[in-house]
C-alpha positions as CSV (number, residue, x, y, z in Angstrom):
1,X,22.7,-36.1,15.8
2,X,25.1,-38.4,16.4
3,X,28.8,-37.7,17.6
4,X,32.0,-39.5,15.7
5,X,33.7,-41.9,18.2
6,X,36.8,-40.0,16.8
7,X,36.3,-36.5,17.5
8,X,33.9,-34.3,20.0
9,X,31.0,-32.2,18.7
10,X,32.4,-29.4,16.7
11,X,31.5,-26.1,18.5
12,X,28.2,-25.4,16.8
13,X,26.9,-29.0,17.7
14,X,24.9,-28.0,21.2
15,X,25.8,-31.6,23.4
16,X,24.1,-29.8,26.7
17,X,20.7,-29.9,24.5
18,X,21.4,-33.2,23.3
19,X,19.2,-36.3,24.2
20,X,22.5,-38.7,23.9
21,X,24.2,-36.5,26.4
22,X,23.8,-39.5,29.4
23,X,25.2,-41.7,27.2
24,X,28.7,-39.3,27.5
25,X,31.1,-40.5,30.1
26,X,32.5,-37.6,32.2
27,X,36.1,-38.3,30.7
28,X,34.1,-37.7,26.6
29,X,32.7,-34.5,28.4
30,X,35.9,-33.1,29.6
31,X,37.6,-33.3,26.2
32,X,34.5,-32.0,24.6
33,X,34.8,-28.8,27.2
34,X,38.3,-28.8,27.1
35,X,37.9,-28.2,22.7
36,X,35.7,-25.9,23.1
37,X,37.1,-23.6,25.2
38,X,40.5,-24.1,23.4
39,X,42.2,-25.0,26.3
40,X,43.2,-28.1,24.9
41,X,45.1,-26.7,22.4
42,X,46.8,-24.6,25.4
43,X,47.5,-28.4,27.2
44,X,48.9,-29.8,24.0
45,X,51.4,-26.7,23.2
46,X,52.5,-26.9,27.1
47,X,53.3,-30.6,26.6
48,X,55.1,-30.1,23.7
49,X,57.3,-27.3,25.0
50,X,57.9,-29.7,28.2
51,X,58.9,-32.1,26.1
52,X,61.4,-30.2,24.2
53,X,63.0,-28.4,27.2
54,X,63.3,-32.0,29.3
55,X,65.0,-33.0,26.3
56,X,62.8,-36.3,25.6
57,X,62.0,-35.2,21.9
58,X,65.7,-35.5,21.4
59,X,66.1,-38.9,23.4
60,X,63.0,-39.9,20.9
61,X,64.4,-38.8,18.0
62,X,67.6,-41.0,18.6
63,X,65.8,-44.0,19.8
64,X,64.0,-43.8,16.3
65,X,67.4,-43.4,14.6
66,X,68.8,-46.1,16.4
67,X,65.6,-48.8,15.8
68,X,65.7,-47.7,11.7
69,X,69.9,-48.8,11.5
70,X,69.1,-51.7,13.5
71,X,66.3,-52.6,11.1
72,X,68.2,-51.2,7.6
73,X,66.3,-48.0,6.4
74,X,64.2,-49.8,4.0
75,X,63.2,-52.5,6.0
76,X,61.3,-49.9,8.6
77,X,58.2,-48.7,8.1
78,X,56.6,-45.8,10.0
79,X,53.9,-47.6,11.2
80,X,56.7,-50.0,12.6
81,X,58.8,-47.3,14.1
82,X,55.5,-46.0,15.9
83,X,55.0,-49.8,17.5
84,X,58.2,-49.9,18.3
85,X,59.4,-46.4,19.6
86,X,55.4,-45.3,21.7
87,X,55.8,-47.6,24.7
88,X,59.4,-46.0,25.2
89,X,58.5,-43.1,24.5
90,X,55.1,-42.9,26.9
91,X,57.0,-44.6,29.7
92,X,59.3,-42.1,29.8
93,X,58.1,-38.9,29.8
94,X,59.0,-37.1,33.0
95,X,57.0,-37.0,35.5
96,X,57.4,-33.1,36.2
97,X,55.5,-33.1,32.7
98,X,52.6,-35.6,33.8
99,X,52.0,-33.6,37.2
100,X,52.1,-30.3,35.5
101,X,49.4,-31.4,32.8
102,X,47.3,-33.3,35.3
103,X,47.0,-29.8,37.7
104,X,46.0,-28.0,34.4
105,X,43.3,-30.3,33.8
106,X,42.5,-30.3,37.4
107,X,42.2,-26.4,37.7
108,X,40.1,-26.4,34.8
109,X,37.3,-29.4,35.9
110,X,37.6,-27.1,38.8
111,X,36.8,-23.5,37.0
112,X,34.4,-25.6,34.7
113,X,32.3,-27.1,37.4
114,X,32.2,-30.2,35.8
């Protein structure tokens, strides 16, 4: 069975058993281990209350206020705002955020013996 370029196996979908799983880059297997065990979900709620306690949702949510009165409300659309608003936005997330997420991932490679 082929896997979507868009999302990993579902759970049920074996990829260990699975004749295509050489053609899987170690970076595809990772995120396929890390949806499984759920742990992903666990990395994106921990990034998301970093986030909000470092204060850059807030920062984010007035550089989008700010870009949409620059641009006149109707003129903005929210495709634009995302073009506009992401490289901020990834440029400046702390990097107390980025090393605490990268140790996660770390720890679990590690306890995975990937």
């Amino acid at each position: 069975m082929k896997h979507s370029v868009n999302r990993p196996p579902t759970p049920d979908e074996d990829v260990t058993e699975s004749p295509e799983r050489d053609e899987l880059t170690l970076g595809e297997i990772i995120n396929i281990k890390l949806v499984e065990s759920g742990e992903k979900e666990n990395l994106m709620e921990l990034v998301r209350d970093r986030l909000v306690e470092s204060g850059w949702k807030d920062e984010m949510r007035i550089a989008c206020r700010e870009h949409v009165k620059k641009k006149g409300r109707k003129d903005v659309t929210v495709d634009e705002l995302i073009r506009a608003i992401t490289p901020k936005g990834r440029a400046s997330v702390p990097d107390a955020v980025k090393e605490e997420l990268l140790d996660r991932i770390q720890n679990f490679i590690r306890s995975a013996a990937l």
